[in-house]
N, CA and C of each residue as an Amber inpcrd file, in Angstrom:
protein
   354
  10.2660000  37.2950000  10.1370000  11.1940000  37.7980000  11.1170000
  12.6000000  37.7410000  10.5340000  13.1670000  38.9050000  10.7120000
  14.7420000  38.8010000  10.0050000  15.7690000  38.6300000  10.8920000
  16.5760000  38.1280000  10.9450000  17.6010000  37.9000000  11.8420000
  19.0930000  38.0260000  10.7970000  19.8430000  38.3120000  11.1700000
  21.3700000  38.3070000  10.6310000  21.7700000  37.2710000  11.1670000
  22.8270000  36.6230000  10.0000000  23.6940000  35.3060000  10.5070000
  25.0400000  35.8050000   9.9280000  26.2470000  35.4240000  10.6710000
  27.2280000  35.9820000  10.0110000  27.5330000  34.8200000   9.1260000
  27.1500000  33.7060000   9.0210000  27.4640000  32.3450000   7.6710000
  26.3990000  32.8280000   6.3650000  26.1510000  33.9080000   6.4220000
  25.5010000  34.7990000   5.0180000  23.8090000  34.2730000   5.0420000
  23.6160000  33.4990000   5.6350000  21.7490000  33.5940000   5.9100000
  21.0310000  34.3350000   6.6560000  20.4410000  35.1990000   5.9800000
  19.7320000  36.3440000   6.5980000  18.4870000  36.1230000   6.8190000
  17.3460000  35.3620000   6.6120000  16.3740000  35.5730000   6.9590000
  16.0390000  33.8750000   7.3000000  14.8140000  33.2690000   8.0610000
  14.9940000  32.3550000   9.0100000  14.4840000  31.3210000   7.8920000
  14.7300000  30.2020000   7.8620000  13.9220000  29.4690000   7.3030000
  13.6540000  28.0270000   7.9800000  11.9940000  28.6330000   8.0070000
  11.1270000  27.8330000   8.5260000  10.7480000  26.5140000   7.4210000
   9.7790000  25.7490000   8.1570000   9.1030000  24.3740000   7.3170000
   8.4080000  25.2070000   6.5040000   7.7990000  26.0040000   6.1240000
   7.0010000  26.5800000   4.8980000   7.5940000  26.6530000   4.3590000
   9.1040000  27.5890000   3.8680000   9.5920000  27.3650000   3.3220000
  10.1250000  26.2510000   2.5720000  10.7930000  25.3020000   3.8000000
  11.5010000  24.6450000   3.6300000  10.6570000  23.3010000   2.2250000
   9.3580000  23.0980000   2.6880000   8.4490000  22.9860000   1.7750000
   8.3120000  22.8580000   0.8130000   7.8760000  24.4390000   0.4270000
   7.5800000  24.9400000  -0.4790000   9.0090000  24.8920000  -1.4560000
   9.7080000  25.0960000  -1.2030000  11.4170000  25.1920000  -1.9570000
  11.5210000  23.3700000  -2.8320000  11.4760000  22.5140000  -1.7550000
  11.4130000  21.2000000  -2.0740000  10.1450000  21.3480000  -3.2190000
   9.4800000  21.4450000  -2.8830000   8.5020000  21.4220000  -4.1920000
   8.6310000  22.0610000  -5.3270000   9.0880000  23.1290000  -5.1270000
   9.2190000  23.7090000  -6.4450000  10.2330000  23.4730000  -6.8470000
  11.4090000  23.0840000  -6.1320000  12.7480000  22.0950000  -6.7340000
  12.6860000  21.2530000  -7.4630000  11.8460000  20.4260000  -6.8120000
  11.2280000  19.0070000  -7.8400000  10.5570000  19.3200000  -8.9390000
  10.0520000  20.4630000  -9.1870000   9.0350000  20.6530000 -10.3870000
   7.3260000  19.5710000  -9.7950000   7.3860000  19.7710000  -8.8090000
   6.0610000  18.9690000  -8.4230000   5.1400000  19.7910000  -8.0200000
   3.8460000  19.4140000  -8.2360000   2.1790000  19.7440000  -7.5410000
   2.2600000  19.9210000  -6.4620000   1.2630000  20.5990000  -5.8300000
   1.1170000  20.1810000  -4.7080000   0.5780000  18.8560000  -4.3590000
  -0.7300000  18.2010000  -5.3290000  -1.1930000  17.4120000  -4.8930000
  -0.2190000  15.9660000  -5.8320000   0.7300000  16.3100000  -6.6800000
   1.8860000  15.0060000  -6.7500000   2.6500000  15.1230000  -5.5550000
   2.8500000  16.0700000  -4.6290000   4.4160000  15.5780000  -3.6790000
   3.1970000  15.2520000  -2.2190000   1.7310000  15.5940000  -2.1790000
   1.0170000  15.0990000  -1.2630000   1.2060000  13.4170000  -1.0570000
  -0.0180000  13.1650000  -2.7710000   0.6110000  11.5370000  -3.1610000
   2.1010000  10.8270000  -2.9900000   2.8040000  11.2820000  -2.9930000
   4.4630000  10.5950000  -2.7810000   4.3710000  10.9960000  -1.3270000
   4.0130000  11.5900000  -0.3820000   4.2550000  11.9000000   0.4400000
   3.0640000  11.2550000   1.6040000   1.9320000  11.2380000   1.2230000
   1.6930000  10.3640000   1.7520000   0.0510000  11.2950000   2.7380000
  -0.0560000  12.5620000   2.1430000  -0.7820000  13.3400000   2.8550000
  -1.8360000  14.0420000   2.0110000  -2.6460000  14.4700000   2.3760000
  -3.6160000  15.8850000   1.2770000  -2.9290000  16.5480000   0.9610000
  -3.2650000  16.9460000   0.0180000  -3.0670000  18.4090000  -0.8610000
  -3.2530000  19.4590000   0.0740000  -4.5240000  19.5530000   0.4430000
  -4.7770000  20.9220000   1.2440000  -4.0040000  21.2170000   2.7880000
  -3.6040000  19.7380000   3.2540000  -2.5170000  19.7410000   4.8280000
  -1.2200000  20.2220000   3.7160000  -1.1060000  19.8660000   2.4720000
   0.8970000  20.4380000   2.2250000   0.7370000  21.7600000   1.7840000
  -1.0430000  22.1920000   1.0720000  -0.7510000  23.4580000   1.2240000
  -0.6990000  24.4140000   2.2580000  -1.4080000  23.6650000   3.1570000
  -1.2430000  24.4910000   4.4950000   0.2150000  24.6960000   5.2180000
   0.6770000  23.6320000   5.0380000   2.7160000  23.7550000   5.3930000
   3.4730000  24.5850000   4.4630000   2.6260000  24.8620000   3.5060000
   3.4210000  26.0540000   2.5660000   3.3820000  27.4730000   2.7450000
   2.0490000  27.4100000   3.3950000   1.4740000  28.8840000   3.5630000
   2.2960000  28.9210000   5.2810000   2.2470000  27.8500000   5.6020000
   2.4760000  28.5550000   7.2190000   1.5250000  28.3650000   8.3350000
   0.0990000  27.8420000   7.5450000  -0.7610000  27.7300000   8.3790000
  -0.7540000  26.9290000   9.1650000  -0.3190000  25.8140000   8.9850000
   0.1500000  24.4570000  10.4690000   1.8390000  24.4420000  10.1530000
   2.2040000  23.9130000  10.5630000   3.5410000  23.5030000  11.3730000
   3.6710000  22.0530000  11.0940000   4.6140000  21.2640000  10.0390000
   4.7870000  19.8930000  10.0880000   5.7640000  19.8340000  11.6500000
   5.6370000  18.3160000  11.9350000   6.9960000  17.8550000  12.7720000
   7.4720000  17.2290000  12.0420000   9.2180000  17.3530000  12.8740000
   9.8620000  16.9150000  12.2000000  10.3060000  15.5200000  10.8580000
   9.4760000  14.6130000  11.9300000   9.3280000  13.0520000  10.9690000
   8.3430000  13.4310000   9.6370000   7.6930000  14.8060000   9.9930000
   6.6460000  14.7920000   8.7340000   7.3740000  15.8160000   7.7330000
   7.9340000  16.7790000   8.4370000   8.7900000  17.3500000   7.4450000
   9.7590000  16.4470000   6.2900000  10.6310000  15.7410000   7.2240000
  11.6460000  14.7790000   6.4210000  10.6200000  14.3060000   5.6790000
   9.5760000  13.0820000   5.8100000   8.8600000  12.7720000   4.7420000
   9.0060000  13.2560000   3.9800000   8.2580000  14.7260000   3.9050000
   7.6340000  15.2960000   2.5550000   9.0880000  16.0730000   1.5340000
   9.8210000  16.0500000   2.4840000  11.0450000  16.3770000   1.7490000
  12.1740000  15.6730000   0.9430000  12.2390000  14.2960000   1.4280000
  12.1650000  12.8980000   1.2020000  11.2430000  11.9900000  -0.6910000
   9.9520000  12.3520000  -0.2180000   9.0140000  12.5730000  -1.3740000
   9.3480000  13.5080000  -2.3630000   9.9880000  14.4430000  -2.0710000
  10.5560000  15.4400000  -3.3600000  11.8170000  15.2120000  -3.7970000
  12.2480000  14.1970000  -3.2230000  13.8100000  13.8000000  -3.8970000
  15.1720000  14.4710000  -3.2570000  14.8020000  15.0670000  -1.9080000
  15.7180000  15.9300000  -1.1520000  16.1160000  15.5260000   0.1340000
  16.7610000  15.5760000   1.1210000  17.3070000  15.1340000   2.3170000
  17.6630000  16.2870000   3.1160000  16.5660000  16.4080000   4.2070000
  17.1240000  17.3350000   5.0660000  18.7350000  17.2420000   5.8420000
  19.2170000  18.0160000   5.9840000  20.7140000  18.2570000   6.5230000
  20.7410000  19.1040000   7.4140000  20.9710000  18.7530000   8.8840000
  21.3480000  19.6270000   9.9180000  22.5450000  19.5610000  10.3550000
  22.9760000  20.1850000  11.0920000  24.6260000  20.2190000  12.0000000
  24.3030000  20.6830000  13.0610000  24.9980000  20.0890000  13.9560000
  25.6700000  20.8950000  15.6100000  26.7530000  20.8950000  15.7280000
  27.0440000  22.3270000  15.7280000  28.6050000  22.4370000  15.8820000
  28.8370000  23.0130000  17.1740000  29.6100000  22.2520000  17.9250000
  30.1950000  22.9900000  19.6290000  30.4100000  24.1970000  19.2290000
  29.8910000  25.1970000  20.1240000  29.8990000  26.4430000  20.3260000
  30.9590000  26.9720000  21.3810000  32.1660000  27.8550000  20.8760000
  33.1470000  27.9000000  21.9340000  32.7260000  28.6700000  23.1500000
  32.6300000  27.7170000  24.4630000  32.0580000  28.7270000  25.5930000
  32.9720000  30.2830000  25.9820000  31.9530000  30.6450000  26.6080000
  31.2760000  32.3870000  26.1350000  31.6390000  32.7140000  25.2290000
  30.1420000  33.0420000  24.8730000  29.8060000  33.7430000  23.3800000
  29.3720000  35.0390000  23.3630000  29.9700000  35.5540000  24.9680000
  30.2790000  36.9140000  24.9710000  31.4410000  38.1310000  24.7820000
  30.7940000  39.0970000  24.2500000  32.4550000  40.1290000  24.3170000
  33.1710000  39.9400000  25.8000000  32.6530000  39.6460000  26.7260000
  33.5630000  39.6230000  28.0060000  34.3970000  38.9100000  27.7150000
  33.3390000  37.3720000  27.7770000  34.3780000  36.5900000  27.4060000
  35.2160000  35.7870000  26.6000000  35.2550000  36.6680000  25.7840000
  36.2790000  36.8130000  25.0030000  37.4830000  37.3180000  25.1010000
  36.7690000  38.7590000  25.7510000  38.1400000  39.3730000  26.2650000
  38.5620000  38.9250000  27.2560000  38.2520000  38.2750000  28.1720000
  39.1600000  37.1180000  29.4950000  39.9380000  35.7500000  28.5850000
  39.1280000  35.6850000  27.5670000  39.6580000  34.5170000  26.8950000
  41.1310000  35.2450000  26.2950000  41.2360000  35.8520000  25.8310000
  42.3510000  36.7880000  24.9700000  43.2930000  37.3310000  26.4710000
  42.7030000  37.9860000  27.4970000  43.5670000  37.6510000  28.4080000
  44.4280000  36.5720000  28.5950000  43.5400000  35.5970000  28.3400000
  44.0490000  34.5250000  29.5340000  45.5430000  33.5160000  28.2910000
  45.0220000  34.3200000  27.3040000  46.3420000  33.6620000  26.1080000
  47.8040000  34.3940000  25.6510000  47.0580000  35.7300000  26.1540000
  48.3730000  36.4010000  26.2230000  49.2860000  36.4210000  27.5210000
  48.5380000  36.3580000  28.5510000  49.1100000  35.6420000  29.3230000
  50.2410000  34.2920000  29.5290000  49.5600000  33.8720000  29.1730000
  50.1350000  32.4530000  28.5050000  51.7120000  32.7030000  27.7280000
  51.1750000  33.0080000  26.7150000  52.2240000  33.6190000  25.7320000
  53.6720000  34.3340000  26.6850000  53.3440000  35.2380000  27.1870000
  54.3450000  36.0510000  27.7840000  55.0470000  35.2410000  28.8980000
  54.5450000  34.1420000  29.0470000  55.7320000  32.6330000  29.9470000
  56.8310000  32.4830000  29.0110000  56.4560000  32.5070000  27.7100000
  57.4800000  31.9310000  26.6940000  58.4610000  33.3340000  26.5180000
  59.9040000  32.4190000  26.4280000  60.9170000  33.1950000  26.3220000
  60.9240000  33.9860000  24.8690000  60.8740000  35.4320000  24.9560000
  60.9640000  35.9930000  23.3630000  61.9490000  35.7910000  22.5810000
  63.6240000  35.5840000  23.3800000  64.7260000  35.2220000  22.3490000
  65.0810000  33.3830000  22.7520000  65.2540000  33.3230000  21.6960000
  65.9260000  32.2600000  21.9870000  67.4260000  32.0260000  22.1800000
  68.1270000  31.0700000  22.8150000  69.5250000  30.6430000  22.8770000
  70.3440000  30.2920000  21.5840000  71.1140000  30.7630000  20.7890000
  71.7060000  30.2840000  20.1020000  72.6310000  28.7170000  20.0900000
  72.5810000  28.4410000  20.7120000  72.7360000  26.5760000  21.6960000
  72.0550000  25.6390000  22.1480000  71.3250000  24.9810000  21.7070000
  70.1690000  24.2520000  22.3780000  71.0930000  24.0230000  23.9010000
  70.6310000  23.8340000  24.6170000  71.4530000  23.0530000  25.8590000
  70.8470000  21.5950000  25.7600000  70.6620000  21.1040000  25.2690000
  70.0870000  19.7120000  25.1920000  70.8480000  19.1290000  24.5310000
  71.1590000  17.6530000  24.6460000  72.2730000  16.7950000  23.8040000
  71.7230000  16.8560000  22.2980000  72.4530000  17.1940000  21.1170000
  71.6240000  16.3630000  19.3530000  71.7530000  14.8830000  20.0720000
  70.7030000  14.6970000  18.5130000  70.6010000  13.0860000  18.2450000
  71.4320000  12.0940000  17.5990000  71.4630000  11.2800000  18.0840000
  73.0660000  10.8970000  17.6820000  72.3210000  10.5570000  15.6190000
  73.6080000  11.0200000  14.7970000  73.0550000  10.6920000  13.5360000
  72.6630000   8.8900000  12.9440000  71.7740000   8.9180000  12.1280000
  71.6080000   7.4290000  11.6330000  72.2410000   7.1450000  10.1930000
  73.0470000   5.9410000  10.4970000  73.5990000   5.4970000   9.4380000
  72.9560000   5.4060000   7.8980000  73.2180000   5.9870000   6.8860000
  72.0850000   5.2900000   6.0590000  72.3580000   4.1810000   5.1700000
């Protein structure tokens, strides 16, 4: 399944992959990253092909066993992650904006600070 990402990853990557990549990263067997890992040969080839589905604690394992560390992020997502609202959002700043005076006073009206000795 292809999906577009605008952070330049285009296509999804699943635990088969994710897998299979670790393994062939390592320069390992299937049935050496089974042994380090702690499973058959024929269950990691099956997570390669796609045919079962590790969970997660079994993924990390076997990825772990290949000398690699899975890495995720959650990053807050700015609410609506729609064109609307966006455009209410962009309203609501230009708005904003247009409170503020465009020229300024050549005079602060406010007292300076008195100077410090040095």
């Amino acid at each position: 399944m292809d999906e577009w990402y605008p952070i330049r990853y285009h296509l999804v990557m699943g635990a088969a992959t994710v897998v299979r990549q670790a393994r062939r990263r390592a320069g390992m067997s299937l049935r050496e990253l089974a042994g380090r890992a702690g499973t058959s040969h024929a269950t990691l080839s099956a997570y390669e092909t796609g045919a079962k589905t590790p969970g997660v604690a079994t993924l990390e394992r076997i990825v772990r066993a290949a000398g690699f560390a899975l890495d995720l992020e959650l990053v807050p997502r700015v609410d609506g992650d729609r064109p609307a609202d966006r455009g209410r959002e962009l309203e609501a700043v230009l708005a904003l904006a247009a409170q503020f005076p465009a020229r300024h006073a050549e005079t602060l009206a406010f007292p300076r600070f008195p100077e410090v000795p040095a």
